[in-house]
N, CA, C and O of each residue as an XYZ file, in Angstrom:
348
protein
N      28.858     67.731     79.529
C      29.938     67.031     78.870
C      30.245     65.771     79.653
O      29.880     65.557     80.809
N      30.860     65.076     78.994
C      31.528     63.324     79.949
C      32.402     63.294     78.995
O      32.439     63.247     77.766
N      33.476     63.354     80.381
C      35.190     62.979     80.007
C      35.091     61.372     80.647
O      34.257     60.878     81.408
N      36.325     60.779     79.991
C      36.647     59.479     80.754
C      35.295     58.876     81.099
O      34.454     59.444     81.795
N      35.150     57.544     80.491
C      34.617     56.923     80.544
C      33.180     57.252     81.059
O      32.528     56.568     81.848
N      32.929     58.039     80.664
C      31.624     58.525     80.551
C      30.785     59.131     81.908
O      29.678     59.038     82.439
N      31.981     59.758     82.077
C      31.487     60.565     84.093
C      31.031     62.242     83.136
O      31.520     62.767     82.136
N      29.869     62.641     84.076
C      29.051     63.763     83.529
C      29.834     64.915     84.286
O      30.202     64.907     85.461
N      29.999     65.900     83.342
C      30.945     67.480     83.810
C      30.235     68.388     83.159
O      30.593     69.083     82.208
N      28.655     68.339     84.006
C      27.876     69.654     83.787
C      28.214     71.020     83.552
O      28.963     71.491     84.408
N      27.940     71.633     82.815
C      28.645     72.920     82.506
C      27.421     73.899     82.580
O      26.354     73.685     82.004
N      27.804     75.438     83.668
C      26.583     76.337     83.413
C      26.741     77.526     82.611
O      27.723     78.224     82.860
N      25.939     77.890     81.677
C      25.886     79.105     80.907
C      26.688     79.906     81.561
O      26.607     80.012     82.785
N      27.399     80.448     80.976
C      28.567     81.201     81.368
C      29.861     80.641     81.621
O      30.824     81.087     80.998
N      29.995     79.778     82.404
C      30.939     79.043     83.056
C      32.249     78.777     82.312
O      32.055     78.080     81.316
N      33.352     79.079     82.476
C      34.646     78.858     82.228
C      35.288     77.832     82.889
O      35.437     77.649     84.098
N      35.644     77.194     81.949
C      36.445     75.862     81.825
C      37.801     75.817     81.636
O      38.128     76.603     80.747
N      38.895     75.108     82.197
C      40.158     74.828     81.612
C      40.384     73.459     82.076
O      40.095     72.918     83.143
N      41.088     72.937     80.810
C      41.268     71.583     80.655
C      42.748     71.249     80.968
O      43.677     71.284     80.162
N      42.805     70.911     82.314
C      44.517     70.930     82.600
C      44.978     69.267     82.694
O      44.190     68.362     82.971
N      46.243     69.110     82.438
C      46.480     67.569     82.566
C      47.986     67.219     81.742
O      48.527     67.929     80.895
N      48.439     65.969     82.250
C      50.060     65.950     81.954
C      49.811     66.147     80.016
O      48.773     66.239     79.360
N      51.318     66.148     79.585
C      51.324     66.645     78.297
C      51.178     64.491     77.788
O      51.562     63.403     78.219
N      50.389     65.059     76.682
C      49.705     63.551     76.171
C      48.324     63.369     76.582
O      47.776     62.634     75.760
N      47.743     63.631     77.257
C      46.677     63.285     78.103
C      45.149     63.312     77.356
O      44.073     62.849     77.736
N      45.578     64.166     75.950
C      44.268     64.181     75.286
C      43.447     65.280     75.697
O      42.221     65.178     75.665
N      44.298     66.821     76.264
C      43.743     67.886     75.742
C      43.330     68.837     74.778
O      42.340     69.569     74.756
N      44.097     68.720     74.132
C      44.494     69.271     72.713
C      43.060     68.514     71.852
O      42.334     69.219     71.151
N      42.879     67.448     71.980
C      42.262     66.556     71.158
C      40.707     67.027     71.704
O      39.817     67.095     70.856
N      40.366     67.377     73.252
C      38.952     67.458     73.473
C      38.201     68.174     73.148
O      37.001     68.087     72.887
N      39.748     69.877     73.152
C      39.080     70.689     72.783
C      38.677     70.949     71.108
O      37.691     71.482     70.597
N      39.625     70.464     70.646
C      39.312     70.679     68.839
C      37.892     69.646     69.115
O      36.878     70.142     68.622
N      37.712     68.562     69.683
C      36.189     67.707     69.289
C      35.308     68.574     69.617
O      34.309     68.654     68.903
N      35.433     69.394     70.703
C      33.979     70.519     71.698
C      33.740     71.797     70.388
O      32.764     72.546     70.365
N      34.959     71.812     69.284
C      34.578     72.789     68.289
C      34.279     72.289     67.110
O      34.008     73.007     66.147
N      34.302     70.793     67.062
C      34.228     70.334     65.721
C      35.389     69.962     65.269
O      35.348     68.975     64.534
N      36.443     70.438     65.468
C      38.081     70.800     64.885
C      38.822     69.024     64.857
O      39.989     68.995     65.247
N      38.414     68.098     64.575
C      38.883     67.036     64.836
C      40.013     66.605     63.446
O      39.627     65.646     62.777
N      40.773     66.980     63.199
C      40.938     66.708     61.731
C      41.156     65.092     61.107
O      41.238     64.221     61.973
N      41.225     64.773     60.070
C      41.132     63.658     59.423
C      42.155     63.015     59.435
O      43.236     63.562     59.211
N      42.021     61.388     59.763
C      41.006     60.751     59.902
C      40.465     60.571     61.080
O      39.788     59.556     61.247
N      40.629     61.443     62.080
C      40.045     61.248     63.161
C      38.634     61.089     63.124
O      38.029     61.368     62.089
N      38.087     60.708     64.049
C      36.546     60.721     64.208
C      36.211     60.581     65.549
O      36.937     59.932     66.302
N      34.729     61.362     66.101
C      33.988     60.842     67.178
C      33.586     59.457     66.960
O      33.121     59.130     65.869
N      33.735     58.575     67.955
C      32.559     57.336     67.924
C      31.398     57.513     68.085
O      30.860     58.378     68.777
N      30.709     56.334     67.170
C      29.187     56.687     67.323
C      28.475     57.051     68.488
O      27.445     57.725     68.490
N      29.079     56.563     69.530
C      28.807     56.647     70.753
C      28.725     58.085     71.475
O      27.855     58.339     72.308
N      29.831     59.107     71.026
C      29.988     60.536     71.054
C      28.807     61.730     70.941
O      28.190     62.172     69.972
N      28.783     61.989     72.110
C      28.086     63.121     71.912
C      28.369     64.385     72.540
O      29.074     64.446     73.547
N      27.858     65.393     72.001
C      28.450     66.858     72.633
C      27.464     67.279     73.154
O      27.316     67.605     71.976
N      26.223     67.777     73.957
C      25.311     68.256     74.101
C      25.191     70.241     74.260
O      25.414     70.594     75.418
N      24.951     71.177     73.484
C      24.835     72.169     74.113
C      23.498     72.630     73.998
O      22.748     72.643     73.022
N      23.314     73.051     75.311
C      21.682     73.631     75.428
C      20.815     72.161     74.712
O      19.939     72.284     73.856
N      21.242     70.915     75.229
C      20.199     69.760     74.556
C      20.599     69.159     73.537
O      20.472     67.968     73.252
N      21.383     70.470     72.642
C      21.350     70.074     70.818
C      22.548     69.266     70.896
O      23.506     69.572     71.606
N      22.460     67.555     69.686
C      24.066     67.588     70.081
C      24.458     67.815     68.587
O      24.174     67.557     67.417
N      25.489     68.617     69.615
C      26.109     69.319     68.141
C      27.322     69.163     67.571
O      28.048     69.958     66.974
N      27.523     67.131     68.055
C      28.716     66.441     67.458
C      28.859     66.309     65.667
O      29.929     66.356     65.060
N      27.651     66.155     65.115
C      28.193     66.407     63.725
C      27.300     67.165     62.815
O      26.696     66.919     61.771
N      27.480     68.430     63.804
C      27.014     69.784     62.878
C      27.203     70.114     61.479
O      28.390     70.392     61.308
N      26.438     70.212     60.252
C      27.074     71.019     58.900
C      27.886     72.145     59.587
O      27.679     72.875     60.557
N      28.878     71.994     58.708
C      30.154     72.855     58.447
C      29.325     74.392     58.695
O      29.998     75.127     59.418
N      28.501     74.782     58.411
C      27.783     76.311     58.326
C      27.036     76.390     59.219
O      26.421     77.447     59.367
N      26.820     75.226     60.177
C      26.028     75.626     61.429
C      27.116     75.675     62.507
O      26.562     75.976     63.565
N      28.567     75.488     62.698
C      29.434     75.516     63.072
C      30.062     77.237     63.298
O      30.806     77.793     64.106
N      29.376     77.592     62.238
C      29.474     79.184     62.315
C      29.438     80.376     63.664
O      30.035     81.410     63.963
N      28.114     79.323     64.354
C      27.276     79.973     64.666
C      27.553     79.134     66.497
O      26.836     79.318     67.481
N      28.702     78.321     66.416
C      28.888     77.783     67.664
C      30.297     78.514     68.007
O      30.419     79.216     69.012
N      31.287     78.301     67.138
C      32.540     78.666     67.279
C      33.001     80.175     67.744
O      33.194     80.996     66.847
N      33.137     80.467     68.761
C      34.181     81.255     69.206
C      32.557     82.356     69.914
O      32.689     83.126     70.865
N      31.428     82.179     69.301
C      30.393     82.664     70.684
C      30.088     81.834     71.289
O      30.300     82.244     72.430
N      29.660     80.748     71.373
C      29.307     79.421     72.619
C      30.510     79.042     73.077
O      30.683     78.974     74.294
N      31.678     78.689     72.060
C      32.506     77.356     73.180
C      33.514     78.364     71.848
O      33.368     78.817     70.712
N      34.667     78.277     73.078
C      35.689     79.187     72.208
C      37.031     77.998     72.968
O      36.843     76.933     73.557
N      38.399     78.740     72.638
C      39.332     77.863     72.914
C      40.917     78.880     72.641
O      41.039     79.719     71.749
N      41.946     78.525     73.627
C      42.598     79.268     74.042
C      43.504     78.105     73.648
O      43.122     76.988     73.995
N      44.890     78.227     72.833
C      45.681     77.313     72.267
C      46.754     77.624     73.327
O      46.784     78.626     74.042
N      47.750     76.463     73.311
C      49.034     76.925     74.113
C      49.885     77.605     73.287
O      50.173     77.513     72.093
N      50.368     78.616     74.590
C      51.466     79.668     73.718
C      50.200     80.725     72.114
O      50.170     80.749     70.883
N      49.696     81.147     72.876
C      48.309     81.649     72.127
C      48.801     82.738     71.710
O      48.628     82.995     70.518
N      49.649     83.815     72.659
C      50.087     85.263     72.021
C      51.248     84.991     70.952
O      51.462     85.580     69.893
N      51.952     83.898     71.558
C      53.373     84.192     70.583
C      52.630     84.032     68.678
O      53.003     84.562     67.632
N      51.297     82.899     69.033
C      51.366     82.849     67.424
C      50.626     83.929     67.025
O      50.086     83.629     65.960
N      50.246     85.404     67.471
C      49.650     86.199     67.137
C      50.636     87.561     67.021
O      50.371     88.758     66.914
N      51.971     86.763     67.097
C      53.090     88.080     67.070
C      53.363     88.177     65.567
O      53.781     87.293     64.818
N      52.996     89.603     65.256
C      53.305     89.281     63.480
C      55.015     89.877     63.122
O      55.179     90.171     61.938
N      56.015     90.028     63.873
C      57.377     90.102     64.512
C      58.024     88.849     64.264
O      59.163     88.649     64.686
């Protein structure tokens, strides 16, 4: 991966990540791009790329997205339990 201006943040199979940083900072935003989740009208720049295992899999069909989300690169929202309280 390359955050900020394009500095490389090798990642190894397995490896757990957390994306910490003041509120604004454009976490929220990296992780919805690392799943696809960017909503409209947002966009990657052409320039954007995601690489996993080589593939980049910045603008995957919607149905190959299937097959990345939540087994390769998953994502932990803030305040994650409260929205799973059905209370």
């Amino acid at each position: 991966m390359y955050f900020n201006q394009h500095r490389p943040c090798p990642l190894q199979r397995g490896e757990t990540v957390a994306l910490v940083g003041e509120s604004g900072s454009g976490k929220s935003l990296t992780g919805l791009a690392l799943l696809g989740l960017v909503p409209s009208p947002g966009q990657l720049g052409e320039e954007s790329r995601i690489l996993l295992d080589g593939q980049d899999i910045t603008r995957l069909p919607a149905a190959d997205w299937r097959n990345v989300r939540g087994r390769r690169i998953g994502i932990v929202f803030q305040d994650a339990l409260t929205s799973l309280n059905a209370g």
